[in-house]
N, CA and C of each residue as an Amber inpcrd file, in Angstrom:
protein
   210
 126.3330000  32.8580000 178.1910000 127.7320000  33.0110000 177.8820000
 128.4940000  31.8370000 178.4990000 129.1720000  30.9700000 177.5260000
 129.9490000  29.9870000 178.1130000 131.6770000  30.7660000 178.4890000
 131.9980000  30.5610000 179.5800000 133.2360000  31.2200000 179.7900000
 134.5900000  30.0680000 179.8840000 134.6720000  30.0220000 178.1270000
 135.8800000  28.8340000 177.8430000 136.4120000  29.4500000 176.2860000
 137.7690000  28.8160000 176.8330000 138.7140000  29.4740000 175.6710000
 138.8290000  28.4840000 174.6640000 138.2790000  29.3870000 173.4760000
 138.1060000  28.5800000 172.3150000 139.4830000  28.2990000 171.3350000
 140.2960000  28.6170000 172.1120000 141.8410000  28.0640000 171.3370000
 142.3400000  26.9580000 171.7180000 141.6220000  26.3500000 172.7530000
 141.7550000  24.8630000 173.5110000 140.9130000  23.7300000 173.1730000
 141.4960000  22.7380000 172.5730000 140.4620000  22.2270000 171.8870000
 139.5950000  21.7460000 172.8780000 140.1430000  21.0120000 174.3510000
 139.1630000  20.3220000 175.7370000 137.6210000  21.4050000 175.7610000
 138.3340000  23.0060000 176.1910000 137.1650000  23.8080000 175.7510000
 136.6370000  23.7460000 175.1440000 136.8960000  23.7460000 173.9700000
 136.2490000  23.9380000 172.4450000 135.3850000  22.8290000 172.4190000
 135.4430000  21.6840000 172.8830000 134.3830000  20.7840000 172.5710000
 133.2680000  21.2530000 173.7660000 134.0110000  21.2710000 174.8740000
 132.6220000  22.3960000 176.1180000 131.9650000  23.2360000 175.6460000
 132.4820000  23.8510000 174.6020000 131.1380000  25.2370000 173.9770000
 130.6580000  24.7860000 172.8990000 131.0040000  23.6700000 172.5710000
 130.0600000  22.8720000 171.7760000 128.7360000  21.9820000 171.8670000
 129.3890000  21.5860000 173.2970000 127.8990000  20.4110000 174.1310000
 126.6980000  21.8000000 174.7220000 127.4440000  22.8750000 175.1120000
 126.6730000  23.7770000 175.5740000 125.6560000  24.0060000 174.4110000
 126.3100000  24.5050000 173.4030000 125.7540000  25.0300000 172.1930000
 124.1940000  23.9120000 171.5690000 125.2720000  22.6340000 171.7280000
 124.3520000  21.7050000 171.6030000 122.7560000  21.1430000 171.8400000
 123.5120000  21.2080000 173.2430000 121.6940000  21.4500000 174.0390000
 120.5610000  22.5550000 173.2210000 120.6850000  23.4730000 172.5370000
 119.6300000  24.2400000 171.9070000 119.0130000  23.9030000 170.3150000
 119.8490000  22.6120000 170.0190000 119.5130000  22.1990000 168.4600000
 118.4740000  21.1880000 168.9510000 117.3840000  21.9310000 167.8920000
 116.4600000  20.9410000 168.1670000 116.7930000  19.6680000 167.1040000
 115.8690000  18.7600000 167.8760000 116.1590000  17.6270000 167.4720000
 114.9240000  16.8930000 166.6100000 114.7540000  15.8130000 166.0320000
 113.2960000  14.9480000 165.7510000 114.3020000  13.7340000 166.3520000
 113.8620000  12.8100000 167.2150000 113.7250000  11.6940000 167.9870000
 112.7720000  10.5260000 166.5470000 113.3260000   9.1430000 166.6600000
 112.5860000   8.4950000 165.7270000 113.0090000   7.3240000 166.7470000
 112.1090000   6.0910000 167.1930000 111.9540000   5.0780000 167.7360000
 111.6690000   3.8820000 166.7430000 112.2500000   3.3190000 166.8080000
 112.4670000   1.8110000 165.8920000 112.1250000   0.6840000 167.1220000
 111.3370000  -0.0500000 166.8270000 110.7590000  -1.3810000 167.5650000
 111.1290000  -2.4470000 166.3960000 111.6270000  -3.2630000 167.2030000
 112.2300000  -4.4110000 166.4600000 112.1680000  -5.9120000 167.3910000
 111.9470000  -7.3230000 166.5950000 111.9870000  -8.2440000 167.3940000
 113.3590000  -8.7690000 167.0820000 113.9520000  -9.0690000 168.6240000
 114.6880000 -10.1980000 168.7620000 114.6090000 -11.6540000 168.3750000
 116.2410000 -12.1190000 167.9500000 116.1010000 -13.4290000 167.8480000
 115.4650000 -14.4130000 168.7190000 115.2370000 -13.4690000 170.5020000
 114.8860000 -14.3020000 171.3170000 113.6940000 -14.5800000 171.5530000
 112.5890000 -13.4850000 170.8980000 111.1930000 -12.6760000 170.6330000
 111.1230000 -11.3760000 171.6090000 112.0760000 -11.0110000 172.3480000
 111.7310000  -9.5810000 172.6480000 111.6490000  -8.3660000 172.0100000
 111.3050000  -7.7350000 172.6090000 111.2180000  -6.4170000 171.4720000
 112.2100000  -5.6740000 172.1030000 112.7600000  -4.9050000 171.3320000
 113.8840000  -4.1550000 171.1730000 113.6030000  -2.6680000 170.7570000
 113.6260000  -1.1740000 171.4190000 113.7110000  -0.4350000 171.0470000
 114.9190000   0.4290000 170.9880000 115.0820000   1.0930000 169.2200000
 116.4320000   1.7040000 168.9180000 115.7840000   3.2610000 169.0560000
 116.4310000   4.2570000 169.4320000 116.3060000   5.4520000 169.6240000
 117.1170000   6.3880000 168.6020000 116.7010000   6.7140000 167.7470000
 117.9490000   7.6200000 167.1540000 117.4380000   9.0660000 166.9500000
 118.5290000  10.0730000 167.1420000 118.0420000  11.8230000 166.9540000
 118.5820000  12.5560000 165.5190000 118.0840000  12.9740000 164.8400000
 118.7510000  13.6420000 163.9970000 118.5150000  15.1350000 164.2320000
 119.7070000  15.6410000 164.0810000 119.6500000  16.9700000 164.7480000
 119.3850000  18.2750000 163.2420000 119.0740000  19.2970000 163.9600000
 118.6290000  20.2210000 162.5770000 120.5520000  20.9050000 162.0430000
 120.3640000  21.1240000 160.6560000 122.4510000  21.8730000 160.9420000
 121.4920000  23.2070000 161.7230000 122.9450000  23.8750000 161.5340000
 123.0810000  25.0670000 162.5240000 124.0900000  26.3700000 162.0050000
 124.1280000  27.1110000 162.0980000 125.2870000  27.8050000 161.4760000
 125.9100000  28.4300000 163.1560000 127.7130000  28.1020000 162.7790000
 128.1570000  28.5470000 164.2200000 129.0290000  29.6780000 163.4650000
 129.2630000  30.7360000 163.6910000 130.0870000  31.5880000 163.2120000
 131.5720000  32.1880000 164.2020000 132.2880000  32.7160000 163.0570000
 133.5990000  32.7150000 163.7310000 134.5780000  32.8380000 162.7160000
 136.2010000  33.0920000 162.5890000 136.9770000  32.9720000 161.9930000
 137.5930000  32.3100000 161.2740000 138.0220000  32.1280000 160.2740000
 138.2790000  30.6080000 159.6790000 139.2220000  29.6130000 160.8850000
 140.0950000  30.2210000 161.6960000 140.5940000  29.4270000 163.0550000
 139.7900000  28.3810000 163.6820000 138.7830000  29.2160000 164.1100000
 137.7960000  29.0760000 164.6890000 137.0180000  28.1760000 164.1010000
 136.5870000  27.8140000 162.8390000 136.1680000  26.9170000 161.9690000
 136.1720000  25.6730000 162.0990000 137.9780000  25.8600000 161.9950000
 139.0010000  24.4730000 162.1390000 139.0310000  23.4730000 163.1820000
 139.0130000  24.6550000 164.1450000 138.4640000  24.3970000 165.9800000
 137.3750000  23.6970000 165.9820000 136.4860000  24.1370000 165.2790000
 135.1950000  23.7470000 165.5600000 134.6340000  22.2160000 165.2140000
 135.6070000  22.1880000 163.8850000 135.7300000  20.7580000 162.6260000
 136.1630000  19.9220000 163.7020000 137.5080000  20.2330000 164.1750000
 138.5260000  19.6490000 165.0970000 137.4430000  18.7740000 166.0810000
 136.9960000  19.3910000 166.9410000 136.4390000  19.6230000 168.2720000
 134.9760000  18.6920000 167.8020000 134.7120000  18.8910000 166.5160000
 133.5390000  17.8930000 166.4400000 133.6360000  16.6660000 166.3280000
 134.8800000  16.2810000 165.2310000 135.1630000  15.1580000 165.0370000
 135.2560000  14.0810000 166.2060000 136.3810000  14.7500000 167.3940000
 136.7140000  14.4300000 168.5720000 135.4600000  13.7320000 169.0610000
 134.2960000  14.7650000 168.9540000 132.9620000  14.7760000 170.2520000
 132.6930000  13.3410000 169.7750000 132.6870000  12.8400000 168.4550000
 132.1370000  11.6330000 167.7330000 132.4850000  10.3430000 168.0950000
């Protein structure tokens, strides 16, 4: 139980990172050479969706609060 008020958006993005942590992820590693010849590794996650439920308010909050996190 995260204990934050979801009519605030500062909160609202806190029960989001919480929430966050449980989406699993796939991790993909990109190796690449530099102009200089080093190698370079890019890390990127794509996360699975998720369904968060709630009120259409709550929705908005959620849209809100994600955009922000970005």
């Amino acid at each position: 139980m995260v204990l934050k008020n979801e009519n605030k958006l500062d909160e609202m993005v806190d029960i989001l990172a919480h929430h966050y942590q449980y989406v699993p992820s796939i991790v993909n590693q990109e190796r690449k050479c530099c102009s200089t010849g080093e190698m370079v590794t890019k890390e990127t996650a794509k996360f699975h969706s998720i369904i968060f439920g709630g009120d259409q308010i709550t929705a908005a909050r959620t849209r809100t609060a994600m955009k922000i996190r970005v």
